[in-house]
C-alpha positions as semicolon CSV with decimal commas, in nm:
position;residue;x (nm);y (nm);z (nm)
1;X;0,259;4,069;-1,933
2;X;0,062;3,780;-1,849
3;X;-0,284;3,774;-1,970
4;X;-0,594;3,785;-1,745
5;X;-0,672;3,407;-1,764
6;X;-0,278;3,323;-1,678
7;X;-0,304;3,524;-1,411
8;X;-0,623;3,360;-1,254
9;X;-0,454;3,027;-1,343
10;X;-0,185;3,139;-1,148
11;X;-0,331;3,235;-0,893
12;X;-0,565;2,961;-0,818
13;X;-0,294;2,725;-0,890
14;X;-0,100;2,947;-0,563
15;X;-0,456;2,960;-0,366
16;X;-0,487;2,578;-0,380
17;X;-0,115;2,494;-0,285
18;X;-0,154;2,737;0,033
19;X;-0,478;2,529;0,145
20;X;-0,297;2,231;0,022
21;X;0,002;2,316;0,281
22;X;-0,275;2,445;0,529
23;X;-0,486;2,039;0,469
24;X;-0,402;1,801;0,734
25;X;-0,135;1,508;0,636
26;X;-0,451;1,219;0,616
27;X;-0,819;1,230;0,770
28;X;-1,117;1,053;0,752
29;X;-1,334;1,066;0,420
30;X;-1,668;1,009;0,471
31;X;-1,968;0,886;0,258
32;X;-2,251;0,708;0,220
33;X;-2,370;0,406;-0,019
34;X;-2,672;0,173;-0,008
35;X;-2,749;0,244;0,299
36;X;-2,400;0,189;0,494
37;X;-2,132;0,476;0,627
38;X;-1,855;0,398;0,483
39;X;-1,515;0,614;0,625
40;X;-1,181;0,581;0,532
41;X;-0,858;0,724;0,594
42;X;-0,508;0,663;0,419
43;X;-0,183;0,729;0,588
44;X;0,155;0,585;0,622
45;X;0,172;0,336;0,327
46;X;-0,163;0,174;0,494
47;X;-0,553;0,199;0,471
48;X;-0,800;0,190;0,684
49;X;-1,164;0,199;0,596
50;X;-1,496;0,144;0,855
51;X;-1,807;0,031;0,709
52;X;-2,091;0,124;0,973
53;X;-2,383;-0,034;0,986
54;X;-2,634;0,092;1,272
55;X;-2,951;0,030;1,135
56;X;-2,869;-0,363;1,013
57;X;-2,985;-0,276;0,665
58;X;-2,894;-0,601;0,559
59;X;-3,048;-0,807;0,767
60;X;-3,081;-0,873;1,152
61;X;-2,697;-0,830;1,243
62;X;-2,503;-0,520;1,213
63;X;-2,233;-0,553;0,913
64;X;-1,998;-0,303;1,126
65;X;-1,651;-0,387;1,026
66;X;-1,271;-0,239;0,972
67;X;-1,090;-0,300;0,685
68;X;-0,721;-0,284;0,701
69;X;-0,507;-0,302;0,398
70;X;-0,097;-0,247;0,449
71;X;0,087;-0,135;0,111
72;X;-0,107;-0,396;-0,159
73;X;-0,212;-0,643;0,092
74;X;-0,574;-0,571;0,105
75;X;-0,662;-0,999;0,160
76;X;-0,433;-1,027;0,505
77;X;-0,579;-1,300;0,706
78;X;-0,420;-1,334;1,054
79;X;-0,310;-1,096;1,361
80;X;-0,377;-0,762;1,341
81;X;-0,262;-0,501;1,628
82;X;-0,376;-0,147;1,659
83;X;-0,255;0,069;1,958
84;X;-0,326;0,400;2,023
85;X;-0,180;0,685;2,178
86;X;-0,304;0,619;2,531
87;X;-0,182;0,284;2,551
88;X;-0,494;0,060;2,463
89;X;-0,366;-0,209;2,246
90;X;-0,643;-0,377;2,046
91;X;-0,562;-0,749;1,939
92;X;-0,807;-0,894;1,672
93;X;-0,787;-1,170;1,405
94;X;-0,851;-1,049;1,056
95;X;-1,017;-1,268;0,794
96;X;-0,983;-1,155;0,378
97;X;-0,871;-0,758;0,563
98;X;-1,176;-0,774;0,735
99;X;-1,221;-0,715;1,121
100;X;-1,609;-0,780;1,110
101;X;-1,787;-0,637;1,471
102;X;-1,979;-0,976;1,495
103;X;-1,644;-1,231;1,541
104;X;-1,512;-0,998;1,768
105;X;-1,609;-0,964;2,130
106;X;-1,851;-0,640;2,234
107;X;-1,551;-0,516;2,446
108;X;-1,333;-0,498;2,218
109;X;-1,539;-0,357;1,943
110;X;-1,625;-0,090;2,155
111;X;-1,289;-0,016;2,288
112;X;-1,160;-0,033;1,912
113;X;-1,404;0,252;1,823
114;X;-1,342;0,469;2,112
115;X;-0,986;0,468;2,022
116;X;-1,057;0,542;1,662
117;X;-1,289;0,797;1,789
118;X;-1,079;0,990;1,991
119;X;-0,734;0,979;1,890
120;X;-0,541;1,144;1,572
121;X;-0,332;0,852;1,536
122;X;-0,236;0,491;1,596
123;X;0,016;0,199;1,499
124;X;-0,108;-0,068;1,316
125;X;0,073;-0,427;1,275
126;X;-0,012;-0,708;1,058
127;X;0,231;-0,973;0,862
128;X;0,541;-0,867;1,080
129;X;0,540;-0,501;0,955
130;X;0,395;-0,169;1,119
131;X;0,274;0,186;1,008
132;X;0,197;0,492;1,196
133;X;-0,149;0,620;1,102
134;X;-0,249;0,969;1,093
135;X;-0,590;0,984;1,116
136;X;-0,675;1,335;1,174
137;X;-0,965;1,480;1,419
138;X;-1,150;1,165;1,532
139;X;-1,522;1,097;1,454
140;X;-1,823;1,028;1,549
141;X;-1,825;0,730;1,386
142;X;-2,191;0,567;1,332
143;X;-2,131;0,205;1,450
144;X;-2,222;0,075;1,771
């Protein structure tokens, strides 16, 4: 007979693999430091974290910017590709694994954070390899 504590241990050991199972694959974490949203999801042997930035807290630019990190390369300088579901392909240059909002053109910033925003998914390519991405429910990201 088990005793009363083994059986709460096994049962909340049983509760959190059922909402383990239930848990989408990857989606966005969010949080907050010094003044910056900071989200990030991990999926696919990549990550992707967003630093938003909307109120310029330090100084009179935004810092918006996407970091992209494939297995350990989290330094990647060069081409980076991110398509999404609906066919918008978004071609930017990285610098360090930084996509910073103010080295890439308004039209592309914004069309990079509509697709983050409203798709569960893309395919990211950097150094001659690519990942799916499962990002989960989009969100209403903060950056502009």
């Amino acid at each position: 007979m088990l005793s009363v504590w083994k059986r709460c241990s096994a049962l909340g050991l049983t509760t959190w693999l059922g909402l383990l199972g239930a848990a989408p694959a990857s989606a966005w974490q969010h949080d907050f430091k010094r003044g910056v949203d900071l989200y990030r999801v991990a999926s696919g042997g990549a990550v992707l974290s967003l630093a938003c930035d909307p109120n310029k807290v330090y100084g009179d630019q935004s810092e918006s910017a996407l970091m992209v990190q494939l297995g350990a390369d989290d330094d990647f300088s060069g081409p980076v590709r991110i398509a999404f579901p609906d066919e918008t392909v978004i071609d930017v240059q990285a610098e360090r694994g930084r996509v910073a909002n103010r080295v890439v053109v308004a039209e592309t910033w914004g069309a990079l954070l509509d697709g983050l925003r409203g798709h569960d998914m893309l395919e990211l390519t950097m150094n001659g390899s690519s990942r799916r991405i499962e990002t989960g429910e989009g969100q209403n990201f903060t950056c502009n």
